[in-house]
N, C-alpha and C positions, 0 to 999 in steps of 0.2 A: 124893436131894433130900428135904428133912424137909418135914412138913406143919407151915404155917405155920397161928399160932391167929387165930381170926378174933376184931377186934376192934368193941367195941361201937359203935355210932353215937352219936356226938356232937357235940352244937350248940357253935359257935364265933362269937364277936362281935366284929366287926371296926371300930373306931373310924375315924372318918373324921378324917383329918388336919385341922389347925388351918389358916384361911391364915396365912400368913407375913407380918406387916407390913413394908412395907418401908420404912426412915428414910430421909424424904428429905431435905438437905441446906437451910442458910439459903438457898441462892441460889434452887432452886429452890422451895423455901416463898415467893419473897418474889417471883418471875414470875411464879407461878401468879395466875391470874386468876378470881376470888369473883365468883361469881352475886348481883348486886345484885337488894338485895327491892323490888321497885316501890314508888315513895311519891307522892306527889300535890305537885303544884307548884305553891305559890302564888305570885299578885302576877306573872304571867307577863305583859312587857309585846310589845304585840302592833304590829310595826313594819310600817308601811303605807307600800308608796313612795308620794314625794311627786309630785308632775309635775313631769317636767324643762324650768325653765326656762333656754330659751337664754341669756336676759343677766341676771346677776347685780345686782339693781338695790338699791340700798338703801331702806330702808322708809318714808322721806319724798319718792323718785320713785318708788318703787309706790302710794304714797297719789295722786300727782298723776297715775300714768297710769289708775289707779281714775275718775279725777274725769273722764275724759273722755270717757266713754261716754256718750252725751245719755241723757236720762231716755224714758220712750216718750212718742212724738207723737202726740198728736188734733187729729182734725179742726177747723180754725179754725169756730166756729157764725156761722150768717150773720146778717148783720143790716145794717139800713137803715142807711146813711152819707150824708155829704153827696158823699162823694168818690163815688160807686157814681152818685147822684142827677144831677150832674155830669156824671159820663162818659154817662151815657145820654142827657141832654139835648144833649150836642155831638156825640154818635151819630146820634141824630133829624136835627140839623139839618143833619150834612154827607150825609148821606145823601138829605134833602129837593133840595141842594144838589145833588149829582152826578144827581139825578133831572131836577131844573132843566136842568142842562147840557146833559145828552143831547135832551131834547124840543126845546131850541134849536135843536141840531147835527141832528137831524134833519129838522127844520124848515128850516132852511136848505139843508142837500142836497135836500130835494123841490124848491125856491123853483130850486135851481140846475140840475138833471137829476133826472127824477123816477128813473133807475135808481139812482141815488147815493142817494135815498132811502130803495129800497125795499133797498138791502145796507145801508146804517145802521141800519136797524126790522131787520133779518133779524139782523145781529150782536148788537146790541140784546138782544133775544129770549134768543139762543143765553149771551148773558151773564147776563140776568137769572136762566134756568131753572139757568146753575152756580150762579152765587150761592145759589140757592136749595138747590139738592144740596150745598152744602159746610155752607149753616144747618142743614138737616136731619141732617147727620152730625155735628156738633159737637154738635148737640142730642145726637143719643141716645149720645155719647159721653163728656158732663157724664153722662147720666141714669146711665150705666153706671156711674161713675165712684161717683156719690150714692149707688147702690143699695150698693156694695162697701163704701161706707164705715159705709152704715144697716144693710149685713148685720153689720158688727162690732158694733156695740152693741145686734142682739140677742140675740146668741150672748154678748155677756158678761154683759147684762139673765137671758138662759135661765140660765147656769150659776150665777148669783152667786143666782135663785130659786130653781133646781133644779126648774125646771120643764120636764116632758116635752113639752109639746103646743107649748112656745114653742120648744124643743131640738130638736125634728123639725121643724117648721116652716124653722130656720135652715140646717139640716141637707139637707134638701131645696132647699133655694136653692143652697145651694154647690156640690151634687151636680151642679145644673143648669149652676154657672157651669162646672165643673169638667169637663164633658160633652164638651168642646175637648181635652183635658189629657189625652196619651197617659201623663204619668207618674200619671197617678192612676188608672188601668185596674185596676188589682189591688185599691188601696183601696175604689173602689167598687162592685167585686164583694162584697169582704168585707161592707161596710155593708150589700148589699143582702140580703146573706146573713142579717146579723143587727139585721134592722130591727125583728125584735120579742122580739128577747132581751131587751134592754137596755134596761129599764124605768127608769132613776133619770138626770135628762132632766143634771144635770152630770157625769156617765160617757158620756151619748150624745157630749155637747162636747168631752168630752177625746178619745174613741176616734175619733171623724171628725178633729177637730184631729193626730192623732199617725197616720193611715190617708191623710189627703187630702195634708193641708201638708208631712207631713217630707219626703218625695223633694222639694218645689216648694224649702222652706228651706235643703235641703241646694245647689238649685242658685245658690238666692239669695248662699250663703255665698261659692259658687266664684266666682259675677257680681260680686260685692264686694271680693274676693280680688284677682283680676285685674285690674280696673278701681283700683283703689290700685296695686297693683305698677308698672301704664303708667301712672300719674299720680307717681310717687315716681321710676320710670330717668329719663324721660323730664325735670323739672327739677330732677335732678340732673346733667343733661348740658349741659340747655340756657342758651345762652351769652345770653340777654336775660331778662330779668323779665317782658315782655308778652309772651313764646312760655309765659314758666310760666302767666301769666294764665287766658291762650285756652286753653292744654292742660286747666288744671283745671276749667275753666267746661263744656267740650265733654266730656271726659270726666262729670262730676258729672251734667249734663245727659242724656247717654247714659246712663247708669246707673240715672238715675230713670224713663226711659222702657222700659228691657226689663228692669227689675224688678215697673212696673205691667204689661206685656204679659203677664210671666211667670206673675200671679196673676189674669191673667183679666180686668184693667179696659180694659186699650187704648186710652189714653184721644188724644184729637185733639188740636189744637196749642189749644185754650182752654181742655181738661183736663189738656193737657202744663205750660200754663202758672201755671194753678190750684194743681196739684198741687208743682209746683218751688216755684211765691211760700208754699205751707205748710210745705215744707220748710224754707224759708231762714228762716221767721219763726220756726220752731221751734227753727231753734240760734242763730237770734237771742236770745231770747228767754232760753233756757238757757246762753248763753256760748259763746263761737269756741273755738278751739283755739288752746291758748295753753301751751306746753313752755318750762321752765328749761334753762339751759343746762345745770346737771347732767344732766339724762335724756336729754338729747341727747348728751352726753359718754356717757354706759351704753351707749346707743344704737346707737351709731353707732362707739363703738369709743376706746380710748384713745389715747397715742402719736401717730400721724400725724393721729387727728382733729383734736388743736388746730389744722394749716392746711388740714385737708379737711373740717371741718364744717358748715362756712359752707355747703357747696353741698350735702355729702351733709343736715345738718341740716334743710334746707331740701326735699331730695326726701322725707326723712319726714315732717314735718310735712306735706305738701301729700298725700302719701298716705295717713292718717289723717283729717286733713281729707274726703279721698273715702269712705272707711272709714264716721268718723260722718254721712255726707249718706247713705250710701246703708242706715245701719241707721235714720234717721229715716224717710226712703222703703220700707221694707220696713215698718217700723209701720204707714204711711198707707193701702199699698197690701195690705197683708195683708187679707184676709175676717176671720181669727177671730186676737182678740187671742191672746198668748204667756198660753198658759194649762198644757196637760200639753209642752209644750215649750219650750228655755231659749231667753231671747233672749240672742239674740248682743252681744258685747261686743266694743272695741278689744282688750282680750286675747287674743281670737281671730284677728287678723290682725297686731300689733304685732312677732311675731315674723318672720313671714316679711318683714315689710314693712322691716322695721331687718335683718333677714338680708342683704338686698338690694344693703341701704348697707353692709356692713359688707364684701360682696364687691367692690361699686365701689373702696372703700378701696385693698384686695388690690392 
């Protein structure tokens, strides 16, 4: 074996390979999908749904069903008449009158048997002391009535000054009427909560008006809702004119009565009565309810309504008719004007109320 020569140590440099491109083809150049560079988008128009209205009305019976919402109702201001002057003076005298009577009638049963007397003077009595408990409750039943009406003008007097000492004052009233009012439990813990945060006296008005009223308005909405709905099936079913009469007079009439209970006023049959004759003067005053036959055609439906609208046209109208009595009545009987919340309109109940008819159709 030969002796191998030993060889020297030497450095070697070893090149690192290129990569490889690889051609890739038109098709795939042309699926290949490019990293878009962000860019700014102008003139971005910003699409808001609209509210879906159930009937497609065209823009001259949405003008007219616009026009039938009553304006808000105030208080009729009182004042001296001949007719008021009148009625009192023929008050006095039948009254003098039936007073006359009885002193006879009892006069004459002593003259005939004095026990006959003494149970006429005993009935007598037991009559007079009601009459007198039914004067004293109407009284304080008008009183309550004034006060709810005097408590809205100064709660809109406070807000429209923006004064505090007048806006706790009104505030505290309503507090007090509200004191009945299991749905106002939570409101008036809050307010009690924050009766001295709230220094800026048309923030106190709005915060008690959106704390006290909303649950009462939201019930008012459902009591107005409902009472339209039985006033609209009901003559649309029914087969005489004087059953529609009675039904919308007794419904309207109910409606005005436990929507003032609902707000606190309660008011008795001279404040029942008061309160209805401001009502009726106020859409007197403003215009009845009066629909073309086109919105009644929207209404109520195409096709078969030309010979079923006569009756179903007729159960909307009379239920709209309840609709505005009873948002004129929720104006009267409210404590604090619609001020941080919306008043309600026929557009808030026109649907359901024409939905109604539209199923009777069916």
């Amino acid at each position: 074996m030969t002796d191998s020569i030993p060889r020297k140590p030497a450095a070697f440099r070893i090149d690192q390979p290129k990569p490889q491109t690889v051609e890739k083809s038109a098709t795939e150049k042309s699926t290949r999908t490019e990293t878009r560079r962000p860019t700014a988008i102008k003139d971005v128009a910003v699409i808001t749904p609209a509210p879906v209205d159930v009937f497609d009305l065209d823009p001259a019976a949405a003008n007219e069903l616009d026009a039938l919402t009553p304006p808000p109702a105030l208080p009729r201001k009182k004042r001296l008449s001949f007719a008021s002057i009148l009625t009192g003076a023929l008050g006095v005298l039948v009254s003098l009158a039936i007073g006359l009577w009885a002193d006879s009638l009892i006069r004459t049963l002593f003259e005939r048997a004095p026990w006959l007397g003494w149970v006429a003077l005993g009935v007598g009595i037991i009559a007079a002391f009601s009459l007198f408990a039914i004067v004293v409750r109407e009284g304080l039943a008008l009183r309550r009535l004034a006060s709810v009406q005097s408590l809205r003008d100064e709660a809109a007097k406070a807000a429209a000054d923006n004064d505090a000492r007048e806006a706790k004052a009104a505030v505290a009233k309503l507090v007090n009427i509200a004191e009945s009012m299991p749905a106002t439990a939570k409101g008036r813990a809050l307010l009690h909560d924050l009766r001295d945060d709230v220094i800026d006296g048309r923030d106190l008005i709005r915060l008690t008006e959106t704390e006290l009223l909303r649950p009462l308005d939201r019930q008012a909405r459902e009591m107005i809702l409902a009472a339209s709905k039985r006033v609209s099936i009901v003559t649309a079913v029914s087969p005489r004119a004087l059953v529609d009469i009675g039904y919308v007079v007794f419904g309207s009439a109910r409606l005005i009565r436990r929507l003032s209970e609902l707000y606190g006023g309660r008011p008795g049959t001279l404040g029942f009565l008061k309160l209805t004759r401001n009502v009726i003067a106020h859409l007197a005053v403003t215009g009845t309810v009066a629909m073309g036959d086109s919105i009644i055609q929207q209404l109520v439906g195409h096709g078969l309504a030309a010979k079923l609208s006569a009756r179903l046209g007729e159960g909307v109208i009379n239920g709209l008719m309840t609709a505005r009595i009873g948002i004129s009545a929720m104006d009267l009987v409210r404590p604090f004007p619609f001020n941080a919340e919306k008043r309600p309109g026929i557009g808030d109940f026109i649907g359901d109320i024409a939905r109604i008819g539209g199923a009777k159709k069916e």
